[in-house]
C-alpha positions in Angstrom: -0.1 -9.5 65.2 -1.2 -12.6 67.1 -2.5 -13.2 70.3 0.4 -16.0 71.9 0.7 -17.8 75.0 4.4 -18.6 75.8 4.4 -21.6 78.2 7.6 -22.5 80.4 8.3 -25.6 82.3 9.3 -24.1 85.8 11.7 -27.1 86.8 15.2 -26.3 87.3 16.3 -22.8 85.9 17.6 -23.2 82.5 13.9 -22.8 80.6 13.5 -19.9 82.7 16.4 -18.5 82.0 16.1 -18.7 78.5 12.3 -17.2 78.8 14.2 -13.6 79.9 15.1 -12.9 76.5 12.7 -14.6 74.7 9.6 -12.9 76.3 10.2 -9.6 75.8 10.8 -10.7 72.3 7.9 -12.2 71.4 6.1 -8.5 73.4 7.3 -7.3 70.4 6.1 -9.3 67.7 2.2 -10.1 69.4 -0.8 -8.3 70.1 -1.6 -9.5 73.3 1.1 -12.0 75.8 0.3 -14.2 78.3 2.6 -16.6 80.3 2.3 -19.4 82.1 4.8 -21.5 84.1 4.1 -24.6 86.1 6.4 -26.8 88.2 7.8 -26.4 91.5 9.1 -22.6 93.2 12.2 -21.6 91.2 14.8 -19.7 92.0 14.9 -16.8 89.2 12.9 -13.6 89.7 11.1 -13.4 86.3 10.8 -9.0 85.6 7.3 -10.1 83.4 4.4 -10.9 84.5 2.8 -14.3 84.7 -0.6 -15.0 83.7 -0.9 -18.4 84.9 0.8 -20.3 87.6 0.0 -24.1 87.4 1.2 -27.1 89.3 1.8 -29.3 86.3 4.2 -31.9 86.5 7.8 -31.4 87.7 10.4 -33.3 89.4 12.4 -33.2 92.2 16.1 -32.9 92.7 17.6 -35.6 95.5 20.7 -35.2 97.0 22.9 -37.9 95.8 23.4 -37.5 92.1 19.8 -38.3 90.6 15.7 -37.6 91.2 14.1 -37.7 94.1 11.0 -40.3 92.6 9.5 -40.5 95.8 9.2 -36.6 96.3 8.1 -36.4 93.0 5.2 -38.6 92.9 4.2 -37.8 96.0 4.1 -33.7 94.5 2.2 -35.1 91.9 -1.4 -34.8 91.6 -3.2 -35.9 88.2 -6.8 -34.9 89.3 -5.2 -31.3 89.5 -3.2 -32.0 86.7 -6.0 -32.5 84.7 -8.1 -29.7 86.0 -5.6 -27.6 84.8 -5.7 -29.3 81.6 -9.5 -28.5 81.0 -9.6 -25.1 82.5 -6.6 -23.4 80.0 -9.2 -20.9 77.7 -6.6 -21.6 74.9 -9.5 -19.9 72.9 -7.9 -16.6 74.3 -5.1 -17.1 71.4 -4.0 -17.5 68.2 -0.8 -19.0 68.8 0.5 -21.4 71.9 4.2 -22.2 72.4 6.1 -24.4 74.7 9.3 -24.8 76.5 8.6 -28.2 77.5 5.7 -27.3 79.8 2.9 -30.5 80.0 -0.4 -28.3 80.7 -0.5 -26.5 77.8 0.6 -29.1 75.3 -1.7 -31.4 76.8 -4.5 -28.8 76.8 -3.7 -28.9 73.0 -3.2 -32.5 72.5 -7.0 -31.9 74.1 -8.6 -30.0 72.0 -7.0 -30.4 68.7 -4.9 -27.0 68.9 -1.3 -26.9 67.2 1.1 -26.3 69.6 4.9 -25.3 69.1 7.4 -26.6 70.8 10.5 -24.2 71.4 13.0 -25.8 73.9 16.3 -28.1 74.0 14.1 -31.1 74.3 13.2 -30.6 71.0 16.4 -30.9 69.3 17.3 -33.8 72.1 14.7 -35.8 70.3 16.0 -35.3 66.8 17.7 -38.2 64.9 20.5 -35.8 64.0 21.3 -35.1 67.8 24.0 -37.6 69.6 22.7 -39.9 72.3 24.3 -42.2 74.5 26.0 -45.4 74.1 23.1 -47.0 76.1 19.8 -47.0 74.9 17.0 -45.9 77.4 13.4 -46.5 75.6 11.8 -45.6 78.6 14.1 -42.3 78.8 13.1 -41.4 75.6 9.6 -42.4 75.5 9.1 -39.8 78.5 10.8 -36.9 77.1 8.8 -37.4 73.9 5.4 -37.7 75.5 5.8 -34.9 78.3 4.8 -32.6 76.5 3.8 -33.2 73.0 4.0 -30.6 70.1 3.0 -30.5 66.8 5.6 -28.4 66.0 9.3 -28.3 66.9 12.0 -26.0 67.3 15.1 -26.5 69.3 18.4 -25.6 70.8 21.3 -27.7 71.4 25.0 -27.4 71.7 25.7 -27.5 68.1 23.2 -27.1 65.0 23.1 -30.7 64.0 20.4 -30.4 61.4 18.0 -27.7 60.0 15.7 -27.0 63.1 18.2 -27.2 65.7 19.8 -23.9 66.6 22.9 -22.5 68.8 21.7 -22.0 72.2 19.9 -18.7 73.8 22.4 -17.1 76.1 21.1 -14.5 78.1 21.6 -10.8 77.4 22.7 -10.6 80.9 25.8 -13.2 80.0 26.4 -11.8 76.4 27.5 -8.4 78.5 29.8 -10.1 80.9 33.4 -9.1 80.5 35.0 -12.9 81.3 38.1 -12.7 83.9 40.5 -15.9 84.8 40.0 -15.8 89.0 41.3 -18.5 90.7 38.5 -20.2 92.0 36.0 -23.1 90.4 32.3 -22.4 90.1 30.1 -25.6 91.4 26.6 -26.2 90.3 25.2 -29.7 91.2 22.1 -29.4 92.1 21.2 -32.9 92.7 23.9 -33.4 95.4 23.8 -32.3 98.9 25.8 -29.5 100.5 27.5 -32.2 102.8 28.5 -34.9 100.5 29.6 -31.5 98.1 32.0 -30.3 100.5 33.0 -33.8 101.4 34.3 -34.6 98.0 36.1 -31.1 96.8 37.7 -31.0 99.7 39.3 -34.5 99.4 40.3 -33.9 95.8 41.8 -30.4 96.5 42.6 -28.6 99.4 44.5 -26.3 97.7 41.9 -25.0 94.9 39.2 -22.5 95.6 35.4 -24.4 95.2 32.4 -21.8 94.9 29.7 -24.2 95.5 26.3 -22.8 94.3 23.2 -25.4 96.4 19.8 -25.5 96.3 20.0 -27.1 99.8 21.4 -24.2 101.7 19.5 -21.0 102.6 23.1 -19.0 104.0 26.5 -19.0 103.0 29.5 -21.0 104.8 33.0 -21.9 104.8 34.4 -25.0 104.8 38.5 -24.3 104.7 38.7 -23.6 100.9 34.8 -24.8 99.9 32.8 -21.8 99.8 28.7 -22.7 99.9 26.0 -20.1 98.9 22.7 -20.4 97.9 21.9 -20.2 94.2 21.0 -16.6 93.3 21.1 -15.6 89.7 23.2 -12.7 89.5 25.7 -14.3 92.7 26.4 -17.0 90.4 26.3 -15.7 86.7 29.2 -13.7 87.8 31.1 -15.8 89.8 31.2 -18.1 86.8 32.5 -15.5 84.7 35.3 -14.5 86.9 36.1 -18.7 87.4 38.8 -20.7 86.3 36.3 -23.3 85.1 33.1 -24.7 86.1 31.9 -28.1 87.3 28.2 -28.9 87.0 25.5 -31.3 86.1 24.9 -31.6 82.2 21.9 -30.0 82.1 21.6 -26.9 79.1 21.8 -23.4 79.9 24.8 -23.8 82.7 27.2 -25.5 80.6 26.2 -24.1 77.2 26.6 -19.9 79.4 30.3 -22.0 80.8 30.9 -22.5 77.0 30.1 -19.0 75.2 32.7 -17.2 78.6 35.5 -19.5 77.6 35.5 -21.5 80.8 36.5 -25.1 80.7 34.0 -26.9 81.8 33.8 -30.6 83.4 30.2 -32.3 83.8 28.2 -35.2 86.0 25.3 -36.2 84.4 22.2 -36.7 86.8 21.7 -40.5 87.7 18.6 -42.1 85.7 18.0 -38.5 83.5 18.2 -39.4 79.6 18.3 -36.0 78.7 20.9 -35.2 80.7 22.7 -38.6 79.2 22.1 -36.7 76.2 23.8 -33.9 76.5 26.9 -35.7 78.1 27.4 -37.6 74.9 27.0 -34.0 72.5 29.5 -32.5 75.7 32.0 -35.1 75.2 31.7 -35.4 71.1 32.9 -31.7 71.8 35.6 -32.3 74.0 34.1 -31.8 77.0 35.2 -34.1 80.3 32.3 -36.2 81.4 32.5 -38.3 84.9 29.5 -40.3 86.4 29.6 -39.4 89.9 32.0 -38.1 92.7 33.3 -41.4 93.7 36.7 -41.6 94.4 37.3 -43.8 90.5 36.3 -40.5 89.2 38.6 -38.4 91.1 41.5 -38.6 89.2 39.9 -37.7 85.9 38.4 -34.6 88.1 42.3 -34.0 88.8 43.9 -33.9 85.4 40.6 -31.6 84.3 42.0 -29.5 87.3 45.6 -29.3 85.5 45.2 -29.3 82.3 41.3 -29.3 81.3 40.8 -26.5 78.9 38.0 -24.1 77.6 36.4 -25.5 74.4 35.9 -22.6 71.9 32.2 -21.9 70.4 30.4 -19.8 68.0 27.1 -19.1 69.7 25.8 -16.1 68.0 22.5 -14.2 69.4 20.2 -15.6 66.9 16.8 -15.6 69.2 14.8 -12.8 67.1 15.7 -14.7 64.0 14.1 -17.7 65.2 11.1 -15.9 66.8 10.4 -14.3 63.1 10.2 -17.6 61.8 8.5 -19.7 63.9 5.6 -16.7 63.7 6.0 -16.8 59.7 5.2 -20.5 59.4 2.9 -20.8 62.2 1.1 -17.4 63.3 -2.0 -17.2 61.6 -2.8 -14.8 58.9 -6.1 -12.8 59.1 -7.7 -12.3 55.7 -9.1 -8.6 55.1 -12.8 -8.1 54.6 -12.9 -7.0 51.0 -16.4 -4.8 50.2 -17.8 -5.3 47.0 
């Protein structure tokens, strides 16, 4: 059995939340299991240990649709970044695989190690994977370079090629029992509380908003806009018992709004290709997509409101599969000593 490191790119919450299954997963199937996660603080509790905490290289969330650039290159130091780089004893293992996390890939790209990657980045990157209308080299060239692989293995909305697999949805979400409650679960967490409340409130008065922000550290009311701070558990079950969600188009959130049958309407994060990505696979499924919360946009929001509808998926809990051969092909095999 090998001796892996399972890197995670800290940033947001969806390659977290995918690491919950997937670590204790690959406990199974190695020797030895380290982890390492860099980024900025999350917001999930992880229940396993983490070997290495790094600084790497995340980014920001603003408040009005997009990435705070300032924030994030002020957060971001290369001398550390680097140091980080050098000081990873990938000699510790026989096996190093990434969820789109820079330090370890580059520590790789560094000293000549493979390096697997296992994330939705990888499949974003494949030929077979829809993209937007509008091209963004820049976009692209980012995502490809951020944390090269040598080897790729991804997840997407749909299996568009070989290589490209159904997403990971949580055990925690496979056991939900779905109900149809009246109220919408929000997740934008790119958008402040304010300009949030703002905008639901003008488009309905009469609908129930759960708004989930990474901007507020207590709950509030706002007449029929409810605002409390993101918590796993809080909001996995609030979107279970919705009557649809409305979030960025990130991964895990829309693909966990898709496997409980909750239609599901999404706004894209200003000057984020993968995120443009995943609009375009969301809407060649059926799903609404609107730029912003301006008011041209409200009326689509409205008639999602009527008579939106829950796009039906087949998203089976393939992870172990995956695990077993992504070790086959790439784990090394020791040789026995044979005595003569």
């Amino acid at each position: 059995m090998p001796r892996i490191l399972y890197a995670i790119q800290g940033t947001g919450n969806g390659h977290l939340s995918r690491s919950l299954d997937i670590v204790p997963l690959l406990q199974e199937r190695a020797s030895h299991l380290d982890v390492l996660v860099s980024g900025p603080a999350t917001d999930i509790s992880l229940p396993f240990p983490v070997q290495y905490r790094c600084h790497g290289m995340g980014f920001i969330f603003g408040k009005k649709g997009g990435i705070n650039f300032a924030k994030t290159f002020w957060q971001l130091n290369s001398a550390a970044f680097v140091r980080e780089i050098r000081s990873l004893p990938l000699d510790k293992y026989d096996l190093i695989i990434s969820d789109f996390e820079p330090v370890s890939a580059w520590a790789c790209r560094l000293h000549h190690r493979p390096c697997v990657a296992l994330s939705h980045q990888s499949a974003v990157l494949h030929p077979a994977a829809p993209r937007p209308k509008r091209p963004d080299p820049v976009g692209r060239a980012v995502l490809r370079h951020y944390a090269p692989a040598t080897a790729h293995y991804g997840f997407h909305f749909a299996a568009y090629a070989p290589g490209i697999h159904t997403p990971v949805i949580r055990r925690q979400v496979r056991e939900l029992v779905p109900e149809q409650r009246e109220h919408y679960t929000v997740y934008l967490p790119a958008f402040e509380e304010e300009l949030l409340v703002t905008r639901l409130r003008y488009l309905s008065r009469t609908v129930r908003w759960e708004v989930f922000s990474k901007h507020s550290t207590r709950e509030a009311e706002y007449g029929n806009v409810r605002v409390r701070p993101v918590s796993g558990a809080a909001f996995t079950n609030s979107m279970a018992q919705s009557a649809g969600v409305l979030c960025g188009a990130g991964f895990e959130t829309p693909a966990e709004a898709l496997y409980l049958g909750k239609k599901l309407l999404v706004v894209p994060m200003k000057n984020q290709y993968e995120q443009a990505c995943n609009a375009a696979a969301l809407a060649k499924m059926g799903v609404p997509v609107v730029k912003n919360l301006k008011d041209k946009h409200l009326d689509a929001l409205d008639h999602w409101l009527l008579q939106g509808r829950a796009i039906p998926v087949h998203y089976p809990d393939e992870t172990g599969h995956i695990l077993d051969t992504l070790l086959q092909e790439h784990a090394p095999v020791s040789t026995p000593t044979i005595f003569i």
